[in-house]
C-alpha positions in Angstrom: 122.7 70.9 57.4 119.3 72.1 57.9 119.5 69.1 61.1 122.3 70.2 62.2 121.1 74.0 62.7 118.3 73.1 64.0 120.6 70.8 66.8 122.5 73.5 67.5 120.0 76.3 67.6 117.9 73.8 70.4 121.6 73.8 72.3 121.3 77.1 72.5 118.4 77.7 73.5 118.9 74.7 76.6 121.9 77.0 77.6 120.0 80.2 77.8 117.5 78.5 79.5 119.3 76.7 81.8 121.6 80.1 82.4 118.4 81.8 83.4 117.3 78.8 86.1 120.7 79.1 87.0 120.7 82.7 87.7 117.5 82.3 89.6 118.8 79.5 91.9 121.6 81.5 92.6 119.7 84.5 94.4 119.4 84.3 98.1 115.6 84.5 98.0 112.6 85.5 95.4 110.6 87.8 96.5 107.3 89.2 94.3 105.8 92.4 95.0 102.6 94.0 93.7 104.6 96.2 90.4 104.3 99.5 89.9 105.1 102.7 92.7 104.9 100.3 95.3 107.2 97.4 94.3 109.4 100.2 93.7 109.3 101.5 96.9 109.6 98.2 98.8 112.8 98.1 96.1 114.6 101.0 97.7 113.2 101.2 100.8 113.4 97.7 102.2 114.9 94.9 99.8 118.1 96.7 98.5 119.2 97.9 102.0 118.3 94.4 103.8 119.8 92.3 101.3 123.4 94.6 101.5 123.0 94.5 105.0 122.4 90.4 105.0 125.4 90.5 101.5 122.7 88.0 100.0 121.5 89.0 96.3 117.7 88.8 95.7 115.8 88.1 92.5 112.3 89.8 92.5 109.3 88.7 90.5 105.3 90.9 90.0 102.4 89.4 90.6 98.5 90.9 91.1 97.1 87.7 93.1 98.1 85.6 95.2 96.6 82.9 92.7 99.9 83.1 91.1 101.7 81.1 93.6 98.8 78.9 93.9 99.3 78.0 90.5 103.3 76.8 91.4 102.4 75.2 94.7 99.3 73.2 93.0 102.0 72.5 90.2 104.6 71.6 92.6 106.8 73.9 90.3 107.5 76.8 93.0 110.2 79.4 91.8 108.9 82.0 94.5 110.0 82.2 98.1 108.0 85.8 99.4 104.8 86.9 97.7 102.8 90.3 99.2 99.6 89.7 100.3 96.4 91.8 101.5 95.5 91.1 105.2 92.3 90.1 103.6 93.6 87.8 101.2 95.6 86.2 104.0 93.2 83.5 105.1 92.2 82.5 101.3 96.4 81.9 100.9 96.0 79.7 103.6 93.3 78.0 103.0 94.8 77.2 99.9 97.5 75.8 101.4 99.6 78.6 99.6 101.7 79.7 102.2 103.5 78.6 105.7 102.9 79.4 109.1 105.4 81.4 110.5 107.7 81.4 113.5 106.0 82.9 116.4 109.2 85.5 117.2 109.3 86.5 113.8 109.0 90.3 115.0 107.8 91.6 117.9 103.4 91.7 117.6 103.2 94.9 120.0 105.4 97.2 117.9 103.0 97.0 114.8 100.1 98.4 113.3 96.9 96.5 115.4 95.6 93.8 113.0 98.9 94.0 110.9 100.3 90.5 111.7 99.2 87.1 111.9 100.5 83.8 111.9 101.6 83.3 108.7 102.0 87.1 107.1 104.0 90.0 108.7 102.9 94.0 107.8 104.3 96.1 105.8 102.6 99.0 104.6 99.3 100.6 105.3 96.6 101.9 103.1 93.6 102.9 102.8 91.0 103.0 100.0 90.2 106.5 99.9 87.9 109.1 97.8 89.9 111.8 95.4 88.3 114.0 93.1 89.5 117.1 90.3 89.5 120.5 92.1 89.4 122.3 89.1 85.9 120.8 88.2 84.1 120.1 91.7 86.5 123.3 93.7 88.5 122.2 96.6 86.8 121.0 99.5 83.6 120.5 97.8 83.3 116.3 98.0 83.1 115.8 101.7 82.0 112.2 101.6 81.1 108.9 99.9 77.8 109.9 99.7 78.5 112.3 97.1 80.7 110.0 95.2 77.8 108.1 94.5 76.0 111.7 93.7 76.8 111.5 89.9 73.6 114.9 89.7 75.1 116.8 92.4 78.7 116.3 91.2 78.4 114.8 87.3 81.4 112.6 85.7 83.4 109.3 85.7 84.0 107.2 88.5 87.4 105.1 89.2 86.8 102.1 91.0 88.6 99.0 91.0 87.3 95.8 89.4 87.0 94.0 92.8 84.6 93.5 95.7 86.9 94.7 98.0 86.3 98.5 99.4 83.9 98.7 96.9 80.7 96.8 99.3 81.9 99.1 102.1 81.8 102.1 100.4 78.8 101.3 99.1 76.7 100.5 102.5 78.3 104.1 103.7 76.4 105.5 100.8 73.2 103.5 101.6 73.4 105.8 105.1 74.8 103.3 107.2 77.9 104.2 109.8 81.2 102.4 109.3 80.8 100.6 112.6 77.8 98.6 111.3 79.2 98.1 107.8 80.2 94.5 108.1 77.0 93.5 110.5 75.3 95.2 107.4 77.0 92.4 105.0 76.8 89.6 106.6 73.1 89.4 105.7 71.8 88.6 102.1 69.4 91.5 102.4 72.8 93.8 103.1 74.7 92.1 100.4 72.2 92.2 97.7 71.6 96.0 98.7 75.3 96.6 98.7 75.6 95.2 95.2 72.6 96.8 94.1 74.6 100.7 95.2 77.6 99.7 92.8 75.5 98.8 90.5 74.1 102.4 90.3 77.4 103.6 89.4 78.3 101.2 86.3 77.2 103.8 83.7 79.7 106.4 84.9 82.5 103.7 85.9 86.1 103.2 84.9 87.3 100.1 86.5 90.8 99.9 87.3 92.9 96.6 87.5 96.2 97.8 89.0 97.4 100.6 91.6 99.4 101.7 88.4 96.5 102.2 86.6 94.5 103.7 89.2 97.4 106.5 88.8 97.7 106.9 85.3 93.6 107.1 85.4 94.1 110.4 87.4 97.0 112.0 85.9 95.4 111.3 82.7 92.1 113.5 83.4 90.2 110.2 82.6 88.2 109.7 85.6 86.6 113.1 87.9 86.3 111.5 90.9 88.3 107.8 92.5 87.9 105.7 95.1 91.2 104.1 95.3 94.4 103.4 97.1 95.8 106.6 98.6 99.4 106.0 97.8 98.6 105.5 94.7 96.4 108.4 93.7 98.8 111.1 96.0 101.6 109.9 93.4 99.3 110.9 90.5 98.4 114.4 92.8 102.8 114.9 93.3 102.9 114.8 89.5 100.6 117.6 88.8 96.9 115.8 89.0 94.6 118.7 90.5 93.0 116.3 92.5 92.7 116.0 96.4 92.0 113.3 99.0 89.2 112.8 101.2 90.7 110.5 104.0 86.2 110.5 105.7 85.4 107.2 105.9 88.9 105.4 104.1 89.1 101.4 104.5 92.3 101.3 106.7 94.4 97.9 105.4 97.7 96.9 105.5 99.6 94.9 103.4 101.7 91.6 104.6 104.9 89.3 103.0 103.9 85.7 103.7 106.3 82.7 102.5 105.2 80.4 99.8 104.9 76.9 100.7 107.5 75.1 99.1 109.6 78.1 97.8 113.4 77.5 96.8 114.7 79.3 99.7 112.2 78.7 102.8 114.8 79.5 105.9 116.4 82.3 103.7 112.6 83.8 103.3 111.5 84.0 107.1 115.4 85.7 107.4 114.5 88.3 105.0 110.9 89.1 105.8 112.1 89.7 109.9 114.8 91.5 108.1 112.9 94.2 106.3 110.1 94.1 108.9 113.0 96.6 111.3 112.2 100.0 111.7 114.9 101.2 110.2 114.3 100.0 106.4 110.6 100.7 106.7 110.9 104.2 108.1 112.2 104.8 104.6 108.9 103.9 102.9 107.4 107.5 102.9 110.4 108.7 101.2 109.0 107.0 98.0 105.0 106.5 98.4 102.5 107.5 100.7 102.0 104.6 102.7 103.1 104.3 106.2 104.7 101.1 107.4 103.2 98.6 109.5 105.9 98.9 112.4 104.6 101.5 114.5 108.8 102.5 115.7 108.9 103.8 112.5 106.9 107.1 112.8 109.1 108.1 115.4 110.5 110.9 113.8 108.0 112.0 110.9 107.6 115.2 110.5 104.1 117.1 110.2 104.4 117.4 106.5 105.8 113.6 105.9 102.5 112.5 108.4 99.7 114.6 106.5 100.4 112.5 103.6 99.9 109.1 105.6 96.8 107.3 105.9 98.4 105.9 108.8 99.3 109.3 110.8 96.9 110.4 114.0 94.9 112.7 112.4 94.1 110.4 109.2 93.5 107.3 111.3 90.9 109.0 113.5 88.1 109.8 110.8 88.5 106.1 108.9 87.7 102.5 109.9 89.9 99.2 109.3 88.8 96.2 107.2 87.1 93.3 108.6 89.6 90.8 107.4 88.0 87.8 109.0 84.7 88.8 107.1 86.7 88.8 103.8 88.6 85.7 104.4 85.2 83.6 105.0 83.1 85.7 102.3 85.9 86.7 100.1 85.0 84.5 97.2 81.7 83.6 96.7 81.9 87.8 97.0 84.2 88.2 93.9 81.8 86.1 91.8 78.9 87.9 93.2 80.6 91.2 91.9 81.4 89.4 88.2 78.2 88.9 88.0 76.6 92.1 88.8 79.0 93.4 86.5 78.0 91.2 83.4 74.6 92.0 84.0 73.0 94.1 82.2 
């Protein structure tokens, strides 16, 4: 008897299982987003409408790397067919031989975001990594620059920053004095790398390092960190539920963030369909509605108004006083960078 449960508890189990596979193949397309505000935006902004629009269903997954899908490709188990990707992390994916190159007239280069679309990933939202800091502790107005987020005597407290390389080596050389157009000349020296890494390092007594957008949010809501340099979408969603905190877009690290197809995926034609789908302007003119990121397709701003613009990183006025990311620099420096940074951050 004891068999014979055990038989028919396994039978079960093959029949949830294989129900779940079966409800997976049956999507139209699998598409992963980054969790959080901003999977949840790209949710009701851009894959609900374009799937109704396209009557396909979609299945969506989270992930925070793009080593994810690595791991499927390399295991030549691939259940995903879109993943979102930094610009940045674009030329590691490939490298990797994690994603496909795209068809040329996928969308139309000239309508986006300068920088926002390559060969094998398409924009869709832009950010920037921006300083915020408590009003009610340092008065409003009073942190004018990345130089006095690394002023921990001037203005005394914790530091958000997020457990990466990334925006964090910029910053960095603009507190060492340098201008955002010689940050990356800066880098691409050992002297400028080891100086770069030697400014964070400055800051690890006062740090809280975040892992996730949705962290970097709860962080500021909380009251846990006085000052964050972080995504802007992400810490304006901690100021719209009551944070007294305020943005400093001087000197933000303008990105953008991109859907490439995973090599190998379950629905590879369905994919490129979907991502030239909810690249139009009219699903990602809908992105502000939920998060403060502007899209990547520049037809989209065309009716904005002045109040849905002052919270974009992306509007006129924002765009003027930051600087974009070197994503060439990060694609050919990007790793042996990351284990640079784990290692400044063990050390004692």
């Amino acid at each position: 008897m004891n068999v014979m449960r055990h038989l028919a508890a396994l039978a079960a189990s093959v029949l949830i299982i294989s129900g779940a596979a079966l409800s997976a193949q049956a999507a139209d397309v699998v598409v992963v987003g980054p969790g959080g505000l901003a999977q949840e935006s790209m949710k009701k902004a851009l894959w609900d409408p374009a799937a109704k629009k396209l009557g396909w269903t979609y299945e969506e997954d989270t992930s925070q790397s793009w080593t994810e899908a690595k791991a499927q490709v390399d295991s030549g188990a691939v259940s995903w067919d879109i993943i979102s990707l930094s610009m940045g992390e674009v030329q590691l994916a490939v490298d990797a031989g994690v994603i496909i190159k795209l068809p040329a007239d996928i969308v139309d280069r000239k309508d986006f975001v300068p920088g926002s679309v390559n060969d094998y990933c398409v924009g869709n939202s832009v950010y920037s990594t921006v300083v915020a800091y408590n009003t009610k502790k340092y008065g409003d107005g009073a942190v004018k620059s990345i130089q006095d987020f690394w002023d921990v005597k001037k203005f005394p407290g914790k530091r958000g920053l997020f457990r990466s390389p990334r925006g964090n080596l910029e910053a960095a050389v603009i507190a060492l004095g340098h201008k955002p157009s010689e940050v990356y000349d800066f880098l691409s020296t050992e002297e400028g790398k080891k100086a770069a890494f030697d400014k964070i390092a400055e800051l690890k007594p006062y740090a809280i390092w975040w892992d996730s957008g949705a962290q970097a949010t709860q962080l500021t809501k909380d009251g846990e960190v006085d000052m964050i340099y972080g995504w802007n979408g992400r810490l304006q969603a901690a100021i719209d539920d009551g944070a007294p905190f305020k943005i400093n877009f001087q000197d933000g690290l303008l990105e953008s963030d991109c859907f490439a197809v995973v090599k190998g995926g379950p629905n590879t034609d369905n994919a490129i369909k979907f991502v030239k789908e909810i690249s139009k302007p009219e699903y990602v003119k809908d992105l502000p509605k939920y998060i403060a990121y502007g899209g990547a397709n520049l037809k989209a701003y065309a009716d904005y108004d002045e109040k849905t613009l002052s919270r974009l990183t992306s509007s006129p006025e924002h765009t003027k006083v930051q600087y974009p990311a070197n994503v060439d620099f990060w694609g050919k420096n990007g790793t042996a960078l990351s284990e640079a940074f784990d290692s400044m951050l063990l050390a004692k």
